[in-house]
C-alpha positions in Angstrom: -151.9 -53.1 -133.7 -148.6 -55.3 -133.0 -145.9 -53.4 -131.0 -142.6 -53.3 -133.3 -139.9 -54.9 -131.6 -136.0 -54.0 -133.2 -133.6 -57.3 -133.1 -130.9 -54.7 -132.7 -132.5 -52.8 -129.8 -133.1 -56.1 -127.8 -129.5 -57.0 -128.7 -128.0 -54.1 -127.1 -130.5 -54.2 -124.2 -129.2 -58.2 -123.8 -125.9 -56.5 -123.6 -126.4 -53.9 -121.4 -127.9 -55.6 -118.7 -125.1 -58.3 -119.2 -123.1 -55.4 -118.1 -124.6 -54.5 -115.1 -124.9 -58.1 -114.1 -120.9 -58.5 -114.0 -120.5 -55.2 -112.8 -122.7 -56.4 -109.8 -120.9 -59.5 -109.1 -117.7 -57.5 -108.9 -119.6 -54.9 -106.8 -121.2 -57.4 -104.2 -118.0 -60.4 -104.6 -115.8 -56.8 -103.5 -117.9 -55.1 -101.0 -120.5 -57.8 -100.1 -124.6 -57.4 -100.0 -124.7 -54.1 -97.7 -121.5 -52.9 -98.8 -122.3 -52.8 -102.7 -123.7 -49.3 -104.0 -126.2 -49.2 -107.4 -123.9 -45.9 -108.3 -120.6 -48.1 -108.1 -122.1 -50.5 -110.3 -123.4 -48.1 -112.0 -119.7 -46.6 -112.4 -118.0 -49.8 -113.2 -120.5 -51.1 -115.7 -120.2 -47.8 -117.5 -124.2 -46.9 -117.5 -126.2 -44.4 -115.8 -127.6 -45.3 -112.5 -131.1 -45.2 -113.8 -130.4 -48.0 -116.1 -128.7 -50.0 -112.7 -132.4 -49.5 -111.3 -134.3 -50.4 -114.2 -132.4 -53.6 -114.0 -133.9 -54.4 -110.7 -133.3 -53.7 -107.1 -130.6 -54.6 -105.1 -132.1 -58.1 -104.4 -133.4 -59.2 -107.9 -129.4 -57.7 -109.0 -128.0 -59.8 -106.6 -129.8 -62.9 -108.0 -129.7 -62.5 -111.5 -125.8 -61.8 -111.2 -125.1 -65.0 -109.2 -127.3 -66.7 -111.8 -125.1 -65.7 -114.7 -122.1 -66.3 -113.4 -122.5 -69.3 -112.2 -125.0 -70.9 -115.5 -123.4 -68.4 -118.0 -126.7 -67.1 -119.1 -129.8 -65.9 -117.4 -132.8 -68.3 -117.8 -135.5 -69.9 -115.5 -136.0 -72.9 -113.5 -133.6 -75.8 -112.7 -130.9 -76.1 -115.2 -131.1 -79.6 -116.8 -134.3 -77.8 -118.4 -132.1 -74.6 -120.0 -129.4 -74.5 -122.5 -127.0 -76.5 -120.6 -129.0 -79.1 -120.3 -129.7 -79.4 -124.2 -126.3 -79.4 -124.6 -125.7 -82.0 -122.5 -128.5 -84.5 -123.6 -127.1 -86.6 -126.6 -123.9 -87.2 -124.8 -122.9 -90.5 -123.6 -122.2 -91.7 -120.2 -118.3 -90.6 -119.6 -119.1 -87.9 -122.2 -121.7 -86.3 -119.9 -119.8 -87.2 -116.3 -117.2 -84.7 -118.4 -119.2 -82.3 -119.2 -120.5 -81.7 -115.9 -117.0 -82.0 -114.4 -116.0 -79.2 -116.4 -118.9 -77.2 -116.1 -119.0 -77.6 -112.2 -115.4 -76.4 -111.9 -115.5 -73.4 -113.9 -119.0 -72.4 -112.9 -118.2 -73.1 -108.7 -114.5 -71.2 -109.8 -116.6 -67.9 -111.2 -119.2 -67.9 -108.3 -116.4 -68.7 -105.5 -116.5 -64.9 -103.8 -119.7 -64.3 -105.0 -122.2 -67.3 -102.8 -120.6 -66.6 -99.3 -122.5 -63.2 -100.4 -125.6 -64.7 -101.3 -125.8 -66.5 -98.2 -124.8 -63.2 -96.2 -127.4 -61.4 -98.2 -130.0 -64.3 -97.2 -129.6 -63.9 -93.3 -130.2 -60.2 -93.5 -133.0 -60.0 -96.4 -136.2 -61.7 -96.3 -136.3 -61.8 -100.2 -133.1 -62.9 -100.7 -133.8 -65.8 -98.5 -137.0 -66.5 -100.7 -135.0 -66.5 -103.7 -132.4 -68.3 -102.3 -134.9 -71.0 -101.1 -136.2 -71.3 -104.9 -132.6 -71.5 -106.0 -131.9 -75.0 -103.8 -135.1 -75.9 -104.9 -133.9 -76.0 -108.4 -130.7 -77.6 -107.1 -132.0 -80.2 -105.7 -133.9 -81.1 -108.8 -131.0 -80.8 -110.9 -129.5 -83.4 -108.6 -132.0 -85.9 -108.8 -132.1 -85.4 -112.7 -128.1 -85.8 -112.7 -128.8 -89.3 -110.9 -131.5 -90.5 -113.3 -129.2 -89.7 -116.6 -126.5 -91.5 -114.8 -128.6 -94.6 -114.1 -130.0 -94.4 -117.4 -126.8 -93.6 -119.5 -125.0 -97.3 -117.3 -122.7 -94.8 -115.2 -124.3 -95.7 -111.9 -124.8 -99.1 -110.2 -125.5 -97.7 -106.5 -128.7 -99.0 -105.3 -129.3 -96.7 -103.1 -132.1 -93.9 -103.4 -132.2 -91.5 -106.0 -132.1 -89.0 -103.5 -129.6 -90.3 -101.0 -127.5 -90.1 -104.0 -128.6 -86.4 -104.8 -128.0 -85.1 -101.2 -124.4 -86.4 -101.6 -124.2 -85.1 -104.9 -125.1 -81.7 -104.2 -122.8 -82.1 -101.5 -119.6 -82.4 -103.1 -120.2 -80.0 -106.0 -121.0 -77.5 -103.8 -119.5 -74.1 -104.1 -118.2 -74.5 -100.4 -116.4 -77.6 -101.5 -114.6 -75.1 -104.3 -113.8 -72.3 -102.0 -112.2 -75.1 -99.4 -110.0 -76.7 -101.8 -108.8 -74.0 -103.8 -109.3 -70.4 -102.3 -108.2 -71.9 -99.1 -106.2 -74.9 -99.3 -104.4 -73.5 -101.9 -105.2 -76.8 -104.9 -105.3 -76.1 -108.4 -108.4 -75.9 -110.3 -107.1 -79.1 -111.9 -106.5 -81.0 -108.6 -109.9 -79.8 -107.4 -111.8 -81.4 -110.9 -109.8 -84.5 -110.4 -111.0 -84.9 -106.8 -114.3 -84.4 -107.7 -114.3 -86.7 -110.5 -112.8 -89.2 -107.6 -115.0 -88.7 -105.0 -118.5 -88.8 -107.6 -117.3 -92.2 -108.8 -117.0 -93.8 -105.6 -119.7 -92.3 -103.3 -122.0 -91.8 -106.5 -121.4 -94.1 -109.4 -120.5 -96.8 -107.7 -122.6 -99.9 -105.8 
């Protein structure tokens, strides 16, 4: 016999744990990995602690939080194969490079206090360093994809490797190029998307 499932009980699951994934970004951005309690998120997501665990351990909470800020939505694998990469496809070649110029800025702007945690969280907990090692994984091949639809959409003429050019790119949109710049340098968002728009052309796009 087929399990009923209600649209409108999914929906406000979906929401729910949307909650307690950007109450725990707050929680661990705040406090950091040790400092973070379930029962403040708990407390700031406005659910009961039981539902904080059923959402995962401190680990998988950590993860899925750093995955929604930064992608907007949960989802699996590298992201040129979710959503935003669907969204992304029938563009053309200064179309897309804008695209991802925005998206990197306001994704690297929402996860700015929340990946010096991650990598904090890493050094101290084996499976957040697993994760975390499956994350730059998927990084890396978002990279490499980002240089083939550039080379296939005529907006780069380097002929060096693919992934010479995906090393440097993953360099540069980097969150720790986001948290220099602006949290520490003091640039404007603006400034920062400009430079980065700059910087791709020449060491990127360019032969």
């Amino acid at each position: 016999m087929a399990r009923y499932v209600s649209p409108l009980r999914e929906a406000q699951a979906a929401q729910t744990r949307r909650r307690v994934l950007e109450a725990a970004a707050r929680a661990f951005g705040e406090s950091g990995y040790a400092g973070a309690s379930l029962a403040g998120i708990a407390r700031d997501a406005g659910v009961s602690l039981e539902t904080v665990k059923q959402n995962g351990p401190k680990a998988s909470l950590l993860l899925a939080s750093f995955d929604l800020a930064f992608a907007g939505s949960e989802g699996e694998g590298p992201l040129h194969g979710r959503e935003l990469g669907a969204q992304s496809a029938p563009l053309g070649g200064e179309e897309l490079l804008a695209f991802q110029l925005d998206f990197v800025t306001a994704a690297n702007a929402r996860v700015a206090r929340l990946w010096p945690r991650l990598l904090e969280a890493a050094a101290a907990d084996a499976e957040v360093a697993r994760r975390l090692h499956e994350l730059q994984g998927n990084r890396r091949t978002d990279m490499l994809s980002s240089v083939a639809v550039f080379r296939e959409k005529g907006l780069c003429r380097s002929t060096r490797s693919d992934g010479e050019l995906a090393d440097a790119l993953s360099f540069l949109i980097s969150p720790e190029s986001y948290t220099q710049l602006v949290s520490e340098a003091g640039w404007s968002r603006s400034a920062y998307q400009e430079w980065l728009a700059r910087a791709i052309r020449l060491l990127i796009l360019q032969d």
